[in-house]
C-alpha positions in Angstrom: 53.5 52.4 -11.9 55.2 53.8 -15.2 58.6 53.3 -16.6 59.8 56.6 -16.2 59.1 55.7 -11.9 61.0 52.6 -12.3 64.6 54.0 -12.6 67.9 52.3 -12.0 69.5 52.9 -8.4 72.4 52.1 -7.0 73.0 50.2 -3.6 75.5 53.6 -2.9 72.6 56.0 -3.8 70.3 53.6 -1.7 72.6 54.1 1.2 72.4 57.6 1.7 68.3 57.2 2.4 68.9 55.9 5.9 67.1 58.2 8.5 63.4 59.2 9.4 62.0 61.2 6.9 64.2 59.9 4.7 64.2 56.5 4.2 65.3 53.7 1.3 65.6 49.7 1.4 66.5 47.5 -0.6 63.9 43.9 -1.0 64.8 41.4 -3.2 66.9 43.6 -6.0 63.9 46.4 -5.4 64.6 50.2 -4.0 61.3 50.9 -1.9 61.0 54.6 -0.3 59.5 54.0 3.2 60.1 57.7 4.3 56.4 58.4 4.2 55.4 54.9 5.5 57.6 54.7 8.4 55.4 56.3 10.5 52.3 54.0 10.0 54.7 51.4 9.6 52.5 48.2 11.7 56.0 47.3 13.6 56.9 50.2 15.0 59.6 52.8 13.1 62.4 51.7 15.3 62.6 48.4 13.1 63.2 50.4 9.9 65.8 52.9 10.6 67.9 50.0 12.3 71.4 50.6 10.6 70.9 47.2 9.2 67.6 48.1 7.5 67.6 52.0 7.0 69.3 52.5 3.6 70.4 48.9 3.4 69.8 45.7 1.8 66.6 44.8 3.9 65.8 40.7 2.0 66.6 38.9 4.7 65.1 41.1 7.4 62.2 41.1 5.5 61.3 37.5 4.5 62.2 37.0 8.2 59.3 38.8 9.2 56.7 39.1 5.8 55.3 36.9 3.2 56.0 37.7 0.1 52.6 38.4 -1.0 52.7 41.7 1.2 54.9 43.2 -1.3 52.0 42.1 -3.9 49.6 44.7 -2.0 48.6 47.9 -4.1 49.8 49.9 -1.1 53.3 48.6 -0.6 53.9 48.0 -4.3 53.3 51.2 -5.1 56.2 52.3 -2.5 58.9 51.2 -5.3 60.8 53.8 -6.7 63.5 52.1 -8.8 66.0 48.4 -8.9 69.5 47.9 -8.4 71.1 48.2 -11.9 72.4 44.6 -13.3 70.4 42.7 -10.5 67.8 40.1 -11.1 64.8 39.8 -8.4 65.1 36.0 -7.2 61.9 35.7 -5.5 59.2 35.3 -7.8 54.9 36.3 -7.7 52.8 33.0 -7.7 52.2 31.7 -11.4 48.4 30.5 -11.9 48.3 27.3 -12.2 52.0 27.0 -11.7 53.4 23.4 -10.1 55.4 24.0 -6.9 59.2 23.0 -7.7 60.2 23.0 -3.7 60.7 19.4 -2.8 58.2 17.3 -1.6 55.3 20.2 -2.1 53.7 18.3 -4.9 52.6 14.2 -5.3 55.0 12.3 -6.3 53.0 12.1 -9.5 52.9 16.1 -10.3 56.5 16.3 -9.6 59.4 16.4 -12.6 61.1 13.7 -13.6 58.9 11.5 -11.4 56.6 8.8 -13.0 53.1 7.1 -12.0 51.6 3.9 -12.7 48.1 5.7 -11.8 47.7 8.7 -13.5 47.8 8.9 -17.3 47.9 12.2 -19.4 43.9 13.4 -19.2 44.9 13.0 -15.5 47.5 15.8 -15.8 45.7 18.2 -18.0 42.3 17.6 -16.0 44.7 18.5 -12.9 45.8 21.5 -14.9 42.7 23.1 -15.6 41.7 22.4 -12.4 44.3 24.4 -10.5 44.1 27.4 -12.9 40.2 27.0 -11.7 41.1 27.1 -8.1 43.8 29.4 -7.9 42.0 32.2 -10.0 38.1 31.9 -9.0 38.3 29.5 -5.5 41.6 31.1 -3.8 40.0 34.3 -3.4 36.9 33.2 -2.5 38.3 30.8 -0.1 40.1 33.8 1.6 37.9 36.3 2.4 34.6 33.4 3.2 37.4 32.0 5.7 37.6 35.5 7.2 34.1 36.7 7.1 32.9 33.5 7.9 30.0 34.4 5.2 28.6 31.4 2.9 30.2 30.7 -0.5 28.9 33.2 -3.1 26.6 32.4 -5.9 28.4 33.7 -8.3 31.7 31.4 -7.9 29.1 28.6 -7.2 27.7 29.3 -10.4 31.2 29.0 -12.3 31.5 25.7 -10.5 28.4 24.4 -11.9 29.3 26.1 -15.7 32.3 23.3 -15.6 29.9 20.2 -13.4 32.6 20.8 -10.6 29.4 20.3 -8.3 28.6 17.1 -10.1 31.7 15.9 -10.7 32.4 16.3 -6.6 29.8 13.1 -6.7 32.4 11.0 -8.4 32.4 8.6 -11.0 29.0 7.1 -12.1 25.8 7.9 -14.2 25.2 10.9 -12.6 27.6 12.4 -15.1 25.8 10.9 -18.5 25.3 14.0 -20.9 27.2 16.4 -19.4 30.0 18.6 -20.4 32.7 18.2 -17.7 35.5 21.0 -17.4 34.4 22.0 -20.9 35.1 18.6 -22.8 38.3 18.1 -21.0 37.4 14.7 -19.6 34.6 12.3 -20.8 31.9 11.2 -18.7 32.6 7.4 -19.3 36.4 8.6 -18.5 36.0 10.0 -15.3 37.0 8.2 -12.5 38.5 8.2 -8.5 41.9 9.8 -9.5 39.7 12.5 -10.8 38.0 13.3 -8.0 41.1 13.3 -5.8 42.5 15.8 -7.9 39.6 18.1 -7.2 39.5 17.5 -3.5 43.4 17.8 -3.5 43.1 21.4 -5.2 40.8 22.9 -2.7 42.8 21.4 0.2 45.4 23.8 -0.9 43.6 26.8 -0.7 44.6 27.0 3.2 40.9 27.5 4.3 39.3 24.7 6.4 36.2 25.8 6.8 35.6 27.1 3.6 37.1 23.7 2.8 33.4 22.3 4.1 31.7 25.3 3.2 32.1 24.7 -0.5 29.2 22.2 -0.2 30.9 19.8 2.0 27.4 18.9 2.8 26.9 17.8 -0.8 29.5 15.7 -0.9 28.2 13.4 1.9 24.5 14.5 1.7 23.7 14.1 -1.9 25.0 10.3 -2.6 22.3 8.4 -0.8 19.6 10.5 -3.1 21.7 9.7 -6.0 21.8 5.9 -5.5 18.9 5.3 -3.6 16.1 8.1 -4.6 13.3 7.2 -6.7 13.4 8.2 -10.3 10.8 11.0 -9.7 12.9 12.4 -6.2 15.8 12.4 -8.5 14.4 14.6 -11.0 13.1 16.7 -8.7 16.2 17.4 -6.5 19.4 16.6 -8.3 18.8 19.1 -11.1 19.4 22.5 -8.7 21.4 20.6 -6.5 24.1 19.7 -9.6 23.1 23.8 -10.9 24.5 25.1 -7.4 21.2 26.5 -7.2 20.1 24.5 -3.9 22.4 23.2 -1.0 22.0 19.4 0.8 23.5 18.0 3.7 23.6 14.8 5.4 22.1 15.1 8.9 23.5 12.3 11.0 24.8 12.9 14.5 23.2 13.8 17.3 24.4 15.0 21.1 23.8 11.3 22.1 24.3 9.9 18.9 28.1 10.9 17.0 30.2 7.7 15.7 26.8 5.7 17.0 24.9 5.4 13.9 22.8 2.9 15.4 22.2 4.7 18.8 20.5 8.2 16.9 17.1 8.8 18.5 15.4 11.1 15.8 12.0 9.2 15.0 9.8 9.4 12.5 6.7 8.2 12.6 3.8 7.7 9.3 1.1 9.9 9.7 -2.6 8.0 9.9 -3.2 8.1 5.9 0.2 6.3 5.8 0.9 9.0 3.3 3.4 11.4 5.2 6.8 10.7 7.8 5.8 13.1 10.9 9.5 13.6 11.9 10.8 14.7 15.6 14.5 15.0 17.0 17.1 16.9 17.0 20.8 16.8 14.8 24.1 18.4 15.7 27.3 19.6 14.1 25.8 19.4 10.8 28.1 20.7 8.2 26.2 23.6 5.6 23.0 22.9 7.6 22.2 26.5 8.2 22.0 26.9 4.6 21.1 23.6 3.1 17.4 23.7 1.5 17.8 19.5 1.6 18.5 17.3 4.7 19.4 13.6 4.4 18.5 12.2 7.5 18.6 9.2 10.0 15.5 8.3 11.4 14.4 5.9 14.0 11.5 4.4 12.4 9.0 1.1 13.0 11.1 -0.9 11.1 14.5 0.2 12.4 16.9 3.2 10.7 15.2 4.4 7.6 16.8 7.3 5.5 14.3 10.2 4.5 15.3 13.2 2.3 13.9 16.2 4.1 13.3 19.6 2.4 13.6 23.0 4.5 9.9 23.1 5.3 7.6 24.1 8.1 8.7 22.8 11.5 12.4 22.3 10.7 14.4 24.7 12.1 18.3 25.6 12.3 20.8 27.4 14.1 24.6 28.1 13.8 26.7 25.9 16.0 30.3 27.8 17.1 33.3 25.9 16.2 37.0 26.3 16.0 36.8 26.9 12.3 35.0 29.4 10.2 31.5 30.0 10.3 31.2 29.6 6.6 30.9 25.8 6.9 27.3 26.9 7.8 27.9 23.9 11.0 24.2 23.8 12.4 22.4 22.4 15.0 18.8 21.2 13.3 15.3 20.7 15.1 12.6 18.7 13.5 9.2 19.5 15.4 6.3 17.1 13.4 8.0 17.8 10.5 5.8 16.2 7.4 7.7 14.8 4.7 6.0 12.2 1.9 6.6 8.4 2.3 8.0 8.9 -1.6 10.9 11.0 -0.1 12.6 7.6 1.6 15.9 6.7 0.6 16.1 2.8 0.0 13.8 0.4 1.7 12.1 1.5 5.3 14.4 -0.1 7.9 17.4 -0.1 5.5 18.4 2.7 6.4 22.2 1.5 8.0 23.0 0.0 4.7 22.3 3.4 3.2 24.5 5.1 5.4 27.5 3.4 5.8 27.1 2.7 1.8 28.0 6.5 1.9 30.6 6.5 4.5 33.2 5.0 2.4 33.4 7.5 -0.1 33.1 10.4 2.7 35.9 8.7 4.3 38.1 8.6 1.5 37.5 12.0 0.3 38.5 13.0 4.0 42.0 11.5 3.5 42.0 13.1 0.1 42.2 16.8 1.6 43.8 15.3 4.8 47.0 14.2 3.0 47.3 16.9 0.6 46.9 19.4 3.5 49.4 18.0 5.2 51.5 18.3 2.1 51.0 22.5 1.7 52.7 22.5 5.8 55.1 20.5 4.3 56.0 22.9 1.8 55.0 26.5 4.3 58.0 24.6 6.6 60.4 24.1 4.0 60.2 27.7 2.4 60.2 28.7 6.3 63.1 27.0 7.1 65.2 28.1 4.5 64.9 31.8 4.7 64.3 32.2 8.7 67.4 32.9 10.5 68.5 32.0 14.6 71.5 31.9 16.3 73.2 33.1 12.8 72.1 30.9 10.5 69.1 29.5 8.7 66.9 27.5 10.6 67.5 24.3 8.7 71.3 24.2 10.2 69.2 22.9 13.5 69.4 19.2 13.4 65.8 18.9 15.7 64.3 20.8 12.7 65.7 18.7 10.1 64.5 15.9 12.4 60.8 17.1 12.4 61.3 18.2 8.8 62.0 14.1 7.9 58.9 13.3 10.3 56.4 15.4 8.7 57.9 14.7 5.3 57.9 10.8 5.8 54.3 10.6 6.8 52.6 12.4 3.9 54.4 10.5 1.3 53.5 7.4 3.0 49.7 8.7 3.2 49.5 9.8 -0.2 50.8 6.6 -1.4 48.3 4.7 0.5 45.6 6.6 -1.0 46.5 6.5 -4.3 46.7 2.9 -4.0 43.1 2.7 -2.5 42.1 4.9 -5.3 43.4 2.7 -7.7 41.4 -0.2 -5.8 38.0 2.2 -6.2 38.4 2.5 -9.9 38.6 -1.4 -10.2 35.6 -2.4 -7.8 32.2 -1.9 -7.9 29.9 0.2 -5.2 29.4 -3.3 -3.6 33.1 -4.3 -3.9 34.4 -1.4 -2.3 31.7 -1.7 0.7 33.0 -5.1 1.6 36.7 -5.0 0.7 37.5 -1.8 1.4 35.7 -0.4 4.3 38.3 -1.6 6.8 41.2 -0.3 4.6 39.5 3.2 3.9 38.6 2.9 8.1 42.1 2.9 8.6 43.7 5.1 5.8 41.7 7.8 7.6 42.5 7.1 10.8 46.1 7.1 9.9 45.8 10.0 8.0 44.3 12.2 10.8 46.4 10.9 13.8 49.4 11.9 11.4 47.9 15.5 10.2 47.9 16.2 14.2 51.6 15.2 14.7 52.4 17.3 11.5 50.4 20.3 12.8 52.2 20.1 16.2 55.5 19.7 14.5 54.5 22.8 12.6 54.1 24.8 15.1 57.6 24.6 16.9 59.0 25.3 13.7 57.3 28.4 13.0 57.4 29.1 17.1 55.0 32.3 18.0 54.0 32.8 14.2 52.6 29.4 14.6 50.1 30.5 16.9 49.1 34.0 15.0 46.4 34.1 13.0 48.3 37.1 11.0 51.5 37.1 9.0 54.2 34.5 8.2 52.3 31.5 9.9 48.8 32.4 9.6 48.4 28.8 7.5 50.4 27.1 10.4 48.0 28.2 13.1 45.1 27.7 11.1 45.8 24.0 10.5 46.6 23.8 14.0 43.5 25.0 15.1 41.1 23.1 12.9 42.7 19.8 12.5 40.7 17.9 15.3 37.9 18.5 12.7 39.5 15.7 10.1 40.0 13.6 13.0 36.2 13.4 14.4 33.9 14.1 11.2 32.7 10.8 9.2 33.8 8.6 12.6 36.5 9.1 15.2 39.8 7.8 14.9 39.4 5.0 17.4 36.3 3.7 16.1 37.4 3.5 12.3 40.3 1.8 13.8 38.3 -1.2 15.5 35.8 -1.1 12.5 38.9 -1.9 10.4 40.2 -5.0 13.2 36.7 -5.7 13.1 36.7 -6.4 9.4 39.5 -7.9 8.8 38.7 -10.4 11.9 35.5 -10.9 10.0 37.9 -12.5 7.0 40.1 -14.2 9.1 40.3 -17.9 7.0 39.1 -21.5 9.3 42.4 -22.6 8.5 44.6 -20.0 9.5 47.1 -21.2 12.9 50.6 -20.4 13.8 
């Protein structure tokens, strides 16, 4: 649009716009001529030639009805003709990169005038980079792969792998020796668990479950066992394109008999008569990115007991989409192995040893759970807030409702209190070793997730009477409420259901109960 467009009007001029065919508004200090648009208006015309909308200042009808990113659009920006002289717009576009300043939207640790005995300076520019990363190159993506339900492109995989996002995702370790992470930003040696929670933290934000998993979610939990227990020469082969974004893994686990059950999975496999080759047979199901993975890490029932194999996409492995309540771009499969023949040299640990592998893994899938769990919770923390404070009922904003305020303090109480715990796991995980962490901190990481799930679900339902019918549209002002609504059993199933994390965690801590100890 060019200066000469963009023309001082006054709120008196605006005013005599206010019929079909001829219609102004005012938005936010903006004069927007609608009197082509009313027509194809999606609401119906009668909405704008109300007398308080037709020629009128139209802010609070608006945000009562839009987002503002609608007025972002090419086709509705270009509908303004002019400002109201000596008026400042209030509401402002999204900065990239930009900190929220509403209350309680960011960590305690992101947030002004706040102070953190966890995170240090590289923290804070690392987080920095980060969400310029996300917001310009993910956001998008994130988007239109949660709509289309397509898999991640290869080109915003490939910008991942350019900064070792991908290997980075892994956490800290020796994995990250010699490389380049977020172009020098942090040192390999440097890197550690608050790191990694900033990178899961950012995508959580980009409102997009499924593409949440579909950005190699598969990776995450599929990868590790090859990393810590793959031979040198598996290693070399795999990691490599895996790291480059140029291959896909996933960790194939669960079966229809078999979900929280580790032990009870009855996929076998079986060493061929040369003792040279696994002949594998079963079947695996809800397996996150497995109808695109070229890698599966899977539990077998073998001789010996559960034995871990690393299984390429080969001849007699086949997979199909599984339908969920979240986007098809997590790439959920169900996966057949029919005499599948993988080499004895693609085991993962010892043969029998394959539970230790596992649940070696399940800690740090756990805890990266209730790293996008609590920071989820945190973005319908802040969607309620902004909601509450421009929507209007019964004449005046919503917020003047004590039960909203009410729910407000519910939902606001339990992601401080989850983000807390987790940072102070976190800060155990930096100070532990792998082994450490599996005996010390199973039970606590058992039971961070299951709080943070059983409190994401109160927050979603809590989010939904705030936003009332826009809560349950998958359009418009509460198309992020519904969506969390919708998906949010996910968190509370995937890497072991509530109730069983809970009694591994009693279990545990039973385990360390002292001799001694009496009333």
């Amino acid at each position: 649009m060019t200066s000469r467009e963009i023309k001082g009007i006054s709120r008196e001029e605006v005013a005599k716009h206010n019929k079909q065919g001829d219609l102004w508004i005012i938005v936010d200090a903006k004069v927007y001529d609608l009197s082509r648009f009313a027509d194809m208006h999606p609401g119906g015309l009668a909405v704008l030639i109300d007398p308080e909308v037709a020629g009128q200042d139209a802010t609070d009808v608006f945000y009562g009805l839009h987002r503002h990113e609608v007025l972002e659009k090419p086709q509705y920006a270009r509908l303004q003709i002019g400002v109201v002289p000596g008026e400042e717009s209030v509401i402002k576009s999204k900065v990239i990169g930009q900190t929220s300043d509403v209350p309680y939207a960011e960590p305690t640790w992101l947030s002004k005038g706040y102070s953190s005995p966890y995170f240090n300076d590289n923290h804070i520019a690392f987080q920095k980079a980060m969400r310029e990363f996300f917001d310009t190159i993910i956001y998008p993506e994130a988007q239109a792969r949660e709509e289309d339900g397509k898999r991640v492109s290869q080109e915003v995989l490939d910008k991942m792998a350019a900064l070792e996002i991908h290997a980075m995702r892994m956490g800290p370790g020796k994995h990250l020796k010699g490389r380049t992470l977020m172009g020098g930003l942090v040192k390999p040696e440097e890197f550690d668990y608050f790191h990694e929670l900033i990178i899961s933290q950012e995508l959580a934000r980009m409102g997009a479950r499924g593409f949440a998993d579909g950005l190699l979610g598969g990776t995450v939990i599929g990868l590790p066992p090859v990393l810590n227990f793959g031979s040198p020469e598996l290693q070399r082969k795999v990691v490599p394109d895996i790291f480059a974004g140029k291959k896909f893994i996933c960790l194939a686990i669960s079966e229809a008999h078999a979900g929280s059950d580790v032990a009870g999975i009855t996929t076998t496999a079986v060493k061929s008569e040369d003792g040279k080759d696994w002949i594998i047979n079963g079947e695996k199901k809800w397996i996150t990115n497995g109808h695109f993975a070229d890698y599966f890490t899977v539990g077998c029932k073998t001789e010996n007991g559960l034995t871990a194999i690393l299984v390429p996409r080969t001849e007699g492995l086949s997979t199909k989409p599984i339908k969920t309540s979240y986007s098809s771009t997590a790439g959920t499969a169900y996966v057949t192995f029919d005499n599948v023949r993988v080499p004895v040299g693609n085991t993962l640990g010892p043969e029998g040893g394959g539970i230790f592998v596992i649940l070696s893994n399940f800690n740090h899938e756990r805890w990266a759970m209730c790293c996008g769990s609590a920071r989820s919770q945190r973005a319908v923390v802040e969607e309620c807030l902004k909601w509450v404070n421009q929507r209007k009922a019964f004449g005046k904003p919503l917020s003047s409702q004590a039960v909203i305020r009410s729910k407000l303090a519910s939902m606001i109480a339990r992601v401080e209190s989850a983000q807390a715990w987790l940072e102070n796991v976190t800060y155990q995980m930096c100070n532990m070793s792998y082994k450490e962490q599996s005996s010390k901190l199973a039970g606590q990481i058992a039971f961070l997730k299951m709080y943070c799930t059983r409190t994401a679900q109160e927050t979603a339902k809590d989010a939904v009477q705030v936003f009332g019918g826009r809560g349950i549209t998958k359009t418009g002002m509460g198309r992020l409420i519904e969506m969390y609504h919708r998906t949010i059993p996910f968190d509370a199933l995937l890497g072991g259901a509530e109730d069983v994390l809970g009694d591994l965690g009693v279990r545990q801590a039973m385990r360390q109960m002292p001799k001694d100890a009496r009333l």
